[in-house]
Structure formats: structure tokens, C-alpha cells
C-alpha positions in Angstrom: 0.0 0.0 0.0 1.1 3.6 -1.0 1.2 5.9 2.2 -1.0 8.9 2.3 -0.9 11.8 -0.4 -2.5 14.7 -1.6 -4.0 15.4 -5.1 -1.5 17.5 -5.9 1.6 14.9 -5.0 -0.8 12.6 -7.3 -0.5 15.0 -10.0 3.2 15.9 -10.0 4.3 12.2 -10.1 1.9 11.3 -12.9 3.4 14.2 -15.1 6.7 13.3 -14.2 6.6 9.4 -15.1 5.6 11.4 -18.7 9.4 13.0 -18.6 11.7 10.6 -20.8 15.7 10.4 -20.6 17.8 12.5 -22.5 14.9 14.6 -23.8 14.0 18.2 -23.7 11.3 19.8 -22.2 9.5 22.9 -21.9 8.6 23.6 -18.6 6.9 26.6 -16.1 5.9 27.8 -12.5 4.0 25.2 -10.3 3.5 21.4 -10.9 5.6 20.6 -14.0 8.4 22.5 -12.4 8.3 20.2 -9.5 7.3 17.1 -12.1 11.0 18.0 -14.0 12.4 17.5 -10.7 11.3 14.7 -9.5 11.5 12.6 -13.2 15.6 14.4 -12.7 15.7 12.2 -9.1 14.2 9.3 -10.0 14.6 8.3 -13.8 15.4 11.1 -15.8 18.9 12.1 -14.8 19.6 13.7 -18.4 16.5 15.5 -18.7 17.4 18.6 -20.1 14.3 21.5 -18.6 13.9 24.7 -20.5 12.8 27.7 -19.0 10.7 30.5 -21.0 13.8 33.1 -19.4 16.9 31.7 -20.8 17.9 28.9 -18.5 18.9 25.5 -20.5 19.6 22.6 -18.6 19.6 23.1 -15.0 20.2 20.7 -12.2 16.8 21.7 -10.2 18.9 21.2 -7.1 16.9 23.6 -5.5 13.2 24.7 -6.4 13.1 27.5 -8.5 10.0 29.9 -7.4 9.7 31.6 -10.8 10.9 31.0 -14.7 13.4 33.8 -14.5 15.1 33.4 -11.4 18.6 32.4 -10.6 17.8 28.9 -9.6 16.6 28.2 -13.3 20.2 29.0 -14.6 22.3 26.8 -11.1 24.5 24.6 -13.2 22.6 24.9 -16.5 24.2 24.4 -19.8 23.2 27.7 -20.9 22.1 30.8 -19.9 20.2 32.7 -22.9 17.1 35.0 -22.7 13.4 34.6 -23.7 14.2 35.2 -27.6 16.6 32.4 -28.0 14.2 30.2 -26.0 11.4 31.2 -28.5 13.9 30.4 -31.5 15.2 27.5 -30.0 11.1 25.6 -30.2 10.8 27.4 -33.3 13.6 24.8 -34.6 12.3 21.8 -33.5 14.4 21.5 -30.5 11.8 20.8 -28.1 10.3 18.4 -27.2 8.2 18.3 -24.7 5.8 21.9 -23.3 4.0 21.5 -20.1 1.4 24.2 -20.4 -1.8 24.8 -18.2 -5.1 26.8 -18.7 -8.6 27.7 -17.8 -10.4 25.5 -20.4 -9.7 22.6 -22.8 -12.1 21.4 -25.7 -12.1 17.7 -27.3 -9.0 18.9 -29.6 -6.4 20.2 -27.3 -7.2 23.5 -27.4 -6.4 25.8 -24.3 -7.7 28.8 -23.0 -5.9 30.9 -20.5 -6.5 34.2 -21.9 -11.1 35.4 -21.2 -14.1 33.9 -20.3 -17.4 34.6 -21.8 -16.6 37.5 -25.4 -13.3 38.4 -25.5 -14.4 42.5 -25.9 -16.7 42.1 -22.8 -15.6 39.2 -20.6 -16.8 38.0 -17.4 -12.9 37.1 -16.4 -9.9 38.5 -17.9 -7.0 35.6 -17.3 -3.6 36.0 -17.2 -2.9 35.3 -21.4 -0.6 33.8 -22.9 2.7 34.5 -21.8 4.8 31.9 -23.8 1.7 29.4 -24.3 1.0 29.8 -27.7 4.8 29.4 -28.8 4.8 26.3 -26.7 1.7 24.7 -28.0 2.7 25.6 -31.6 6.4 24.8 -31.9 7.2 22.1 -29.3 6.7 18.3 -30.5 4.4 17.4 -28.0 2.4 19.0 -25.7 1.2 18.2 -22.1 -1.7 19.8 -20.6 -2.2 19.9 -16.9 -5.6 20.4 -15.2 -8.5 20.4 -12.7 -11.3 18.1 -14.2 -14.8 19.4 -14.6 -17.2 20.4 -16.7 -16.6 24.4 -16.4 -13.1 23.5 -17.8 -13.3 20.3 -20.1 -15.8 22.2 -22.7 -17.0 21.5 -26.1 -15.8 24.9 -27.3 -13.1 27.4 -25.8 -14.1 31.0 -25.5 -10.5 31.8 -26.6 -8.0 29.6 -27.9 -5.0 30.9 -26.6 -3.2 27.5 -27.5 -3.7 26.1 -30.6 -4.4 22.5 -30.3 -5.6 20.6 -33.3 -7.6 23.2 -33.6 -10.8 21.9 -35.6 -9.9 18.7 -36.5 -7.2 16.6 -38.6 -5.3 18.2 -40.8 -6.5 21.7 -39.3 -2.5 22.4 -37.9 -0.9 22.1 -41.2 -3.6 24.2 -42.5 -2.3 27.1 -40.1 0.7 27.0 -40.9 2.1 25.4 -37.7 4.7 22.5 -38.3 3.3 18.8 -39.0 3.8 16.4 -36.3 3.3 18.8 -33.6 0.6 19.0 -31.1 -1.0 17.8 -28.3 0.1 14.7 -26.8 -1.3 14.0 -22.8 -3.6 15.7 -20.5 -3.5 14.7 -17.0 -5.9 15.9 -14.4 -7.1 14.6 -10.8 -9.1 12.2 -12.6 -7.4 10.5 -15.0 -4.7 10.8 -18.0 -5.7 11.4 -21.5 -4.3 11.4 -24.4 -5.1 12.0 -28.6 -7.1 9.6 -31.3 -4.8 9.6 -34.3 -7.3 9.7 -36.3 -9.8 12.0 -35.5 -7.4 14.0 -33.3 -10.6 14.2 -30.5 -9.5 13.6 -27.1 -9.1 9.9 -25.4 -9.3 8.5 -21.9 -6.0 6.1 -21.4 -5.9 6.1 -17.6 -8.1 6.3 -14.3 -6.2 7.6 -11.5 -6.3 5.9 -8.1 -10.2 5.3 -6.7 -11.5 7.1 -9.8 -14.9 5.5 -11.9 -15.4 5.9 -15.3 -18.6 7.4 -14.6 -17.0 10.1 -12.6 -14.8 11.2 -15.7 -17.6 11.3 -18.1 -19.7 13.3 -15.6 -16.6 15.9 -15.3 -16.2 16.2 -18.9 -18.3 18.6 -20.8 -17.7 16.6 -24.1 -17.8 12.8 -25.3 -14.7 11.5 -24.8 -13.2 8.8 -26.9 -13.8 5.6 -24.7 -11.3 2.9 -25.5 -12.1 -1.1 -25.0 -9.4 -0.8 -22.7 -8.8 1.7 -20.1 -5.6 1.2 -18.0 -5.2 2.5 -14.1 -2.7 4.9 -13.1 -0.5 3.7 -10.1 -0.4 5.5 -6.8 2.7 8.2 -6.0 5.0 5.0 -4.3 6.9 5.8 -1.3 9.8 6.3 -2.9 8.7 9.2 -5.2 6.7 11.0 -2.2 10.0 10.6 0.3 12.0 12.3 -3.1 9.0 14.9 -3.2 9.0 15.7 -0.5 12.7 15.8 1.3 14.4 16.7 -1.7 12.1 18.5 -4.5 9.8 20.6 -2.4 11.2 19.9 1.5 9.5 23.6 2.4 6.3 22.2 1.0 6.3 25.8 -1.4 3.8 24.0 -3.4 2.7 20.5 -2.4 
């Protein structure tokens, strides 16, 4: 048995059993920050995180509290700015993005920009930042949420991150480069990921003491239902002792 945890330790390992080694990834503020960590501590040693500021590569030996502070640069193997970070997904250098937002629709697309008409909204968001270069240039893309229905929606109000947009073949139509796009989104209730095919979103994974029911109930759309739907593990001990003592030990976030 897995010792107690919180949904947000549930979260931050899930995403970080998504890092791979010896691959780049695009990462912010909050839960992927602390997922890049924990995937450096446990499996990942040569992942290589990006920061939207300039810092390439650094050892997360202590928890960064923002993008552009010094702890993003501490034994990196470079130290740019945002431009070169920008140019650097631009090339197909990236690739993973860890992005987060307000609302997602059956394609991918995010939201972190209004809700309700963008001239008259009922809430103004923080915007973009550097989500819209991450969604459009880096390889894959990994969306992480709160599950319900005010946030998994048929429709954005805004897309403020292209996903696949309106369907297959809708990307290349915009210009952005083929093979990109969305690849995961992982919530409190379960992991998901993309049909080929239709490009419409598709359960892979329940998390821990999760029903099937309660995902379709907490999604404002019909997601793809496969024959098979796995079961994501619990954080083990080992991951929430890492977590804990080492990643976050001031508990800044979990």
C-alpha cells in the first residue's frame, strides 16, 4: 500500500513518469516545475528542462520559485534569454511543453486568456505569456488540469493554445509544423491522451479510486472511450519521500 498523499503529490508524479531520458522539455511555474524535478531524481537524470527566461539545462537542485530566477540558470548548460528560447522551439528543439489553462475542448485547445466575449468578458486571465509558442512549436504537448465540466468544454471561449484546432489536418492548414501538437492531459481524474485519427481527445488512464462514470460526468464533451482503459498507479513511497525531502522539503507547493 502507497502511504497517504495529496492530489496534488498525485499529480506531479503522474506528469513526471511522462518525462523521458535524454529529452527536452518545456517547462513553467507550479507542478511541471516540480514534475521535472522529481523525473531528474528518480529516472530522468539527463533530462534537459527549459525555462521561458533563458535557462537550458539546469540541475533543479533547488526549487526554483519563478521562470526567470537564478535557480533556473544553477549549473545549467546555458544561460540565454526569452528570444533564443522562443527560437530555439521554433527549430524543433523541443520536445516536450507543459502548459496549463482555464479550459480545454475535445482537440487540445487551451484557453488561459477570457471567459465569456473576448471584448466584454466576465474574467480576464492572465494570457498567454509563452503558451501559444509552446503549443505551436514544441513536438508534444502536455496539458495539466482540474477536471470538470466548467473546464473540459466543447468549445473554448479563446483559444489561446492552438491544439488541433478543428480537426485533422487543421494544424498544417495554419501554418504550424506537421507532427506537432498535443500529446497527454493529465488531471485529478485521470490521464488522456489523442485519437490519431480524428485528433478528438481519449481517456487512457483512471487515477487511483477514480470510476469511469465520474470522468464522463466531469467532462463537458464525449470523450473517446477505448475497449481498454488502463489505471494509473499510486505516487510510491519512494517518489513522495524524493517529493518531498528533496524536490519541495519547504512544502512551497505541495
Amino acid at each position: 500500500m502507497s502511504e497517504a498523499y495529496n492530489p496534488t503529490e498525485l499529480l506531479i508524479c503522474i506528469a513526471a513518469r511522462l518525462m523521458e531520458d535524454g529529452t527536452t522539455a518545456f517547462i513553467g511555474t507550479g507542478i511541471p516545475m516540480l514534475a521535472a524535478s522529481l523525473a531528474q531524481k528518480m529516472h530522468a537524470p539527463n533530462l534537459v528542462p527549459i525555462f521561458e527566461f533563458g535557462g537550458t539545462g539546469g540541475s533543479l537542485e533547488d526549487l526554483p520559485r519563478a521562470v526567470g530566477e537564478a535557480r533556473t540558470f544553477y549549473r545549467a548548460v546555458a544561460a540565454s534569454g526569452i528570444c533564443d528560447i522562443m527560437e530555439t522551439a521554433q527549430r524543433g528543439f523541443i520536445e516536450y511543453g507543459f502548459l496549463g489553462g482555464a479550459q480545454i475542448d475535445p482537440y487540445g485547445n487551451l484557453n488561459s486568456t477570457v471567459i465569456g466575449d473576448h471584448d466584454r468578458p466576465k474574467v480576464r486571465l492572465p494570457g498567454s505569456g509563452g503558451a501559444n509558442d509552446v503549443g505551436s512549436f514544441c513536438w508534444r504537448t502536455i496539458a495539466i488540469m482540474r477536471h470538470d465540466r466548467r473546464r473540459f468544454v466543447p468549445r473554448v471561449d479563446f483559444i489561446t493554445t492552438p491544439g488541433y484546432l478543428t480537426g485533422p489536418g487543421a494544424r498544417e492548414a495554419a501554418g504550424l509544423p506537421p507532427g506537432t501538437g498535443p500529446y497527454r492531459v493529465v488531471s485529478n481524474l485521470a490521464l488522456m491522451g489523442f485519437d490519431e485519427a480524428s485528433k478528438r481527445m481519449m481517456l487512457l488512464a483512471l487515477n487511483p479510486g477514480v470510476t469511469l462514470e465520474e470522468v464522463i460526468e466531469n467532462t463537458g464533451f464525449e470523450l473517446i472511450i477505448p475497449d481498454e482503459v488502463g489505471r494509473n498507479g499510486p505516487p510510491t513511497a519512494e517518489e513522495l519521500r524524493v517529493l518531498r525531502e528533496e524536490v519541495d522539503p519547504h512544502r512551497l507547493y505541495i
